[in-house]
C-alpha positions in Angstrom: 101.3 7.1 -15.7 104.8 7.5 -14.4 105.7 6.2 -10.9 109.3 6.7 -9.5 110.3 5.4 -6.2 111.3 8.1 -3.6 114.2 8.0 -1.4 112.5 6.8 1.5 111.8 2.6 1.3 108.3 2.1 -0.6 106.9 5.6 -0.9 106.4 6.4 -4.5 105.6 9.8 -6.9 103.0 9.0 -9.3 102.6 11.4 -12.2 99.5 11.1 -14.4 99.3 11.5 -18.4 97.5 14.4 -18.7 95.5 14.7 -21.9 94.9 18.2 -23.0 92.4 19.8 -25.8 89.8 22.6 -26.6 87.3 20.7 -24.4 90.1 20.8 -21.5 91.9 17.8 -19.3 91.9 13.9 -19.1 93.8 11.8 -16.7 93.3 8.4 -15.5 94.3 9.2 -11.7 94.8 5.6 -10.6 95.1 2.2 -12.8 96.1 -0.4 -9.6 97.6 -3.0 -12.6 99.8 -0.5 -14.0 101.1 0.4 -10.3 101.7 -3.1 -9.4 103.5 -3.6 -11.8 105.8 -0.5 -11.9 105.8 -0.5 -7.7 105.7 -4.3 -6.5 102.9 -3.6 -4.9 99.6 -4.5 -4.4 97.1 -1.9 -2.7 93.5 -2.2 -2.2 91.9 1.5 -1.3 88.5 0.9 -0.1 88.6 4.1 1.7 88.4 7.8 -0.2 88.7 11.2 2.1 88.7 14.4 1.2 89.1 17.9 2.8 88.9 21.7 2.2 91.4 24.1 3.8 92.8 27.2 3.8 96.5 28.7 3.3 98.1 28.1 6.6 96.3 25.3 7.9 98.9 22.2 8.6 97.4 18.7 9.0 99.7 16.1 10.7 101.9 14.4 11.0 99.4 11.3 11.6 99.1 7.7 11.2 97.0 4.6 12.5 98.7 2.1 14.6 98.4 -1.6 15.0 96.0 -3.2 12.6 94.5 -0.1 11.4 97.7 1.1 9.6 96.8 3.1 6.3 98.7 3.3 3.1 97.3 6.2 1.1 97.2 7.2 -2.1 97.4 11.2 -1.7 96.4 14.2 -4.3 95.4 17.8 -4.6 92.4 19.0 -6.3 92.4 22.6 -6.2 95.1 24.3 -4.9 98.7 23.4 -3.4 100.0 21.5 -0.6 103.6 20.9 1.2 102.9 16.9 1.3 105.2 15.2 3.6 106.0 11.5 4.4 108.1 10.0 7.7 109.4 6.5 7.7 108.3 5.5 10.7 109.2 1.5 10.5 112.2 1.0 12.7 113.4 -1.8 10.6 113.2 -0.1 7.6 117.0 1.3 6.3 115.2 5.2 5.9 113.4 5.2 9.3 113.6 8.8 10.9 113.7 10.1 7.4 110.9 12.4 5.4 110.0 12.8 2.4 108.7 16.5 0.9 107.1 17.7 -2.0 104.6 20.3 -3.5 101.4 18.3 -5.1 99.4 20.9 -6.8 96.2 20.9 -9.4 98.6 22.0 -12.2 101.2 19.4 -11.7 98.9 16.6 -10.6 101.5 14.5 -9.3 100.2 12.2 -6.3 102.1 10.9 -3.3 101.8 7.1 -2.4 102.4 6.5 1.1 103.1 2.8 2.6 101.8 1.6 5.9 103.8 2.7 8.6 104.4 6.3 7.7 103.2 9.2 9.4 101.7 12.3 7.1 101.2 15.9 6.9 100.4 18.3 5.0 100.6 22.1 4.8 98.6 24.1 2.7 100.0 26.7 0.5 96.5 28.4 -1.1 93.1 29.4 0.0 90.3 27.1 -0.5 92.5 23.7 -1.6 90.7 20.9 -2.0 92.9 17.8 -0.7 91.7 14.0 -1.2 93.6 10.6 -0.7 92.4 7.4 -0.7 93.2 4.5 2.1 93.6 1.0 2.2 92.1 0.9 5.5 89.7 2.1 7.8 89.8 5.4 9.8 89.8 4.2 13.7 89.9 6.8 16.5 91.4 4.4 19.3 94.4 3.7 16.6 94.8 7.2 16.0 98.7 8.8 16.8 100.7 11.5 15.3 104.3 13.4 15.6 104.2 17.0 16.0 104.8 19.1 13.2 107.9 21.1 14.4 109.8 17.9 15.8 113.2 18.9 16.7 114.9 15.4 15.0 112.6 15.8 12.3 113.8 18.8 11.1 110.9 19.9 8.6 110.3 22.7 6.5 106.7 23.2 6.0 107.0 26.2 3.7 105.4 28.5 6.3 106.0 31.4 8.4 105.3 29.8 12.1 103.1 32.8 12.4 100.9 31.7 10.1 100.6 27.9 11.1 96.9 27.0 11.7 96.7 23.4 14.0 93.3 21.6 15.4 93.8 21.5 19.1 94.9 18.1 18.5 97.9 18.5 16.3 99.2 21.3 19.0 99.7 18.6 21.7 101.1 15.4 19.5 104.2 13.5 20.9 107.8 14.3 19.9 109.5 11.5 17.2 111.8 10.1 20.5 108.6 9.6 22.6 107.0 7.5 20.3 
């Protein structure tokens, strides 16, 4: 496993060793010792999610506030995703800055996301399967999010706005400023 730190403070690319043969594929998708040891960090997932969606759909950008902050641990299944990251931390040197990149089932890279970092995701392909793991527990009341097309922001989700698909809650999310 290769992990390389990303230009935002703490967010990391993992790549897997992917072992190929007649049989098909191997990869170890997580080993929390090596990661510690490349990172600096320790993580404890004790939470694993997953969803289905289809091209179009955007998810985010979201996060958990307070003491149900989440650092996940981000992949794609089946399928292809626009994964993005936003440094949210205001004392951190990259806060206001993102973080993009294309996780697929044929590159199996994963994203690692620190606490205090709102995500997204756009999906690129019918029927992808999406599943991250968290080092926290889901809680509605600490629910917030930035919506998707924030002017400051500034991201490119790889999608026509025409075909954008957002849950009712994702079309009425605050603006980076007002949070």
């Amino acid at each position: 496993m290769s992990i390389e730190q990303t230009y935002l403070n703490d967010c990391f690319v993992i790549t897997p060793n992917v072992f190929h043969d007649e049989r098909g594929t191997f990869f170890e998708s997580f080993n929390k010792k090596q990661f510690q040891e490349i990172s600096g960090h320790s993580v404890n997932f004790i939470q694993d999610n997953q969803s289905t969606s289809k091209k179009g759909v955007l998810r985010g950008l979201h996060f958990q506030t307070g003491l149900f902050e989440q650092a996940k641990l981000v992949r794609v299944i089946k399928g292809s995703v626009l994964d993005v990251a936003v440094d949210i931390r205001p004392k951190s040197s990259t806060f206001g800055q993102h973080f993009s990149m294309v996780l697929s089932e044929t590159n199996n890279k994963q994203l690692f996301i620190p606490r205090g970092f709102a995500h997204g995701f756009s999906v690129l392909e019918n029927h992808t399967i999406f599943a991250y793991k968290c080092d926290n527990y889901y809680n509605k009341t600490a629910e917030s999010g930035i919506i998707y097309n924030d002017a400051d922001l500034q991201i490119d989700w790889k999608l026509k706005e025409d075909e954008i698909k957002l849950a009712e809650k994702d079309r009425v999310l605050k603006t980076f400023k007002e949070l």
